[in-house]
N, C-alpha and C positions, 0 to 999 in steps of 0.2 A: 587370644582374645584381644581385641581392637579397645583402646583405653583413651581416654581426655588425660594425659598428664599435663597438670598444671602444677608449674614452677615458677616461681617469682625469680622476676630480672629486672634489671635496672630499671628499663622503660615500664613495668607493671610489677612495682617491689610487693605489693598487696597490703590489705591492714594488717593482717597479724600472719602466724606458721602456720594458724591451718587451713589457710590461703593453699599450701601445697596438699595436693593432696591426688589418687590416681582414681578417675573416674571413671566405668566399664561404659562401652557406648549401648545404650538401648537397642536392641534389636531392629525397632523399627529406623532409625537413624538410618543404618545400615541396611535396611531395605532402602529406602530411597534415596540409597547411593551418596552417601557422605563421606566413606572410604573413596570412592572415585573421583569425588571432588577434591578430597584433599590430594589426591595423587596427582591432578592437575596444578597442582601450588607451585612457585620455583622450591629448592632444596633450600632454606632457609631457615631454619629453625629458630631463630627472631625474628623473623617473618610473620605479619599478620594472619590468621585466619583466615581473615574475611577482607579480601585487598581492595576491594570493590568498594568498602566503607573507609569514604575518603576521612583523611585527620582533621579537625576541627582547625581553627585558626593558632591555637598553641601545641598544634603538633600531637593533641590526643583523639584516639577513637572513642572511648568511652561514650560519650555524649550522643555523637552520630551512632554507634550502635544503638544507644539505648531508646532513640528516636526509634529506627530502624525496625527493632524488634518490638518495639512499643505498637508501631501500625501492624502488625504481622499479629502481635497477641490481640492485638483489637477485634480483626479484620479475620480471621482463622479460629481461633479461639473463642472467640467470641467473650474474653473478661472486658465488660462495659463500663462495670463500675466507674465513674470519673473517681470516685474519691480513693481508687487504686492503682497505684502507680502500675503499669504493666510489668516491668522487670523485677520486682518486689512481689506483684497478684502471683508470677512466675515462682517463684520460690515457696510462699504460703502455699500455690497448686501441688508441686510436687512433696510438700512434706503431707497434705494431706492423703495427695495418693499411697504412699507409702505407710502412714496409717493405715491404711482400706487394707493393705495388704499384709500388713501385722509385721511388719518392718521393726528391727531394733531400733529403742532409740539411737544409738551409735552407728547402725547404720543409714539413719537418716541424717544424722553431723556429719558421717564424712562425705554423702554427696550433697550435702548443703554448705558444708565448711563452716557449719558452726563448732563452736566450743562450748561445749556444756560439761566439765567435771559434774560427776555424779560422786564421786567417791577419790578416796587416796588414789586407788588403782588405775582411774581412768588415766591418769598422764603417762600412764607403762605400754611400752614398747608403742609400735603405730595404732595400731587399732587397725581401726576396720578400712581407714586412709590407704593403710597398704594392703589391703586384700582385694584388690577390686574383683577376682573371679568370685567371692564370697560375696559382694556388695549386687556382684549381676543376679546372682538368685535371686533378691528381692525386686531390683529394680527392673528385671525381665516380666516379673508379674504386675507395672504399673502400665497400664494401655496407653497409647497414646492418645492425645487429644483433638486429632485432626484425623480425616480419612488417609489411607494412602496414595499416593502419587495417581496412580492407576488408577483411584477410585472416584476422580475428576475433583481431585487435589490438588 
């Protein structure tokens, strides 16, 4: 099963631990060939993502991503709202999809990377951070928001 592992490194240390966390890729991702593209990458594994999104003047992407994906969620997506930042409308979208789908709250923390203790217990072992074939259940029942590629996508 094809995972987002995100780990903090020097160049992107994150705000907090659960910043790290293994995220199972969407099915639909992987129809439109995101495995393919990443296998296009140099062998770099502190290698950007997305190399195409050049660094800002202090040497960060963040900014130009967030630009980036900001016209994409606009423009695709269709979240209009001004008064909603797009990379933020992004995150609000995906936790309500995962309600729709009757998602644990825990498993919507560990592919949001929030931290919500609910209880003593919550800080024991990973959670649901490290079970991503467990986190795919749910997140395979969240549809995507776009057509696919094919579908003059």
């Amino acid at each position: 099963m094809p995972i987002l592992d995100i780990v903090p490194h020097t160049l992107r240390p994150g705000k907090n631990e659960t910043m790290q966390r293994m995220i199972p890729l969407h099915p639909a991702l992987i129809g439109e060939g995101f495995l393919a593209y990443v296998a296009t990458l140099p062998a770099d594994p502190n290698g950007p993502l997305f190399p195409s999104i050049k660094p800002d003047p202090h040497g960060k992407r963040d900014t130009p991503a967030q630009t980036t994906l900001g016209r994409w969620v606009r423009a695709k997506v269709k979240i209009t709202d001004p008064k909603k930042a797009p990379a933020h409308s992004w995150r609000h979208r995906m936790i309500d999809q995962l309600r729709t789908v009757r998602a644990v709250q825990e498993v919507q923390d560990a592919i949001t990377g929030h931290y919500n203790p609910r209880n003593a217990g919550a800080g024991y072992g990973k959670g649901f951070r490290g079970m991503p074939d467990e986190v795919l259940k749910d997140l395979g029942r969240v549809p995507s928001p776009v057509p696919p590629l094919g579908a003059g996508g």
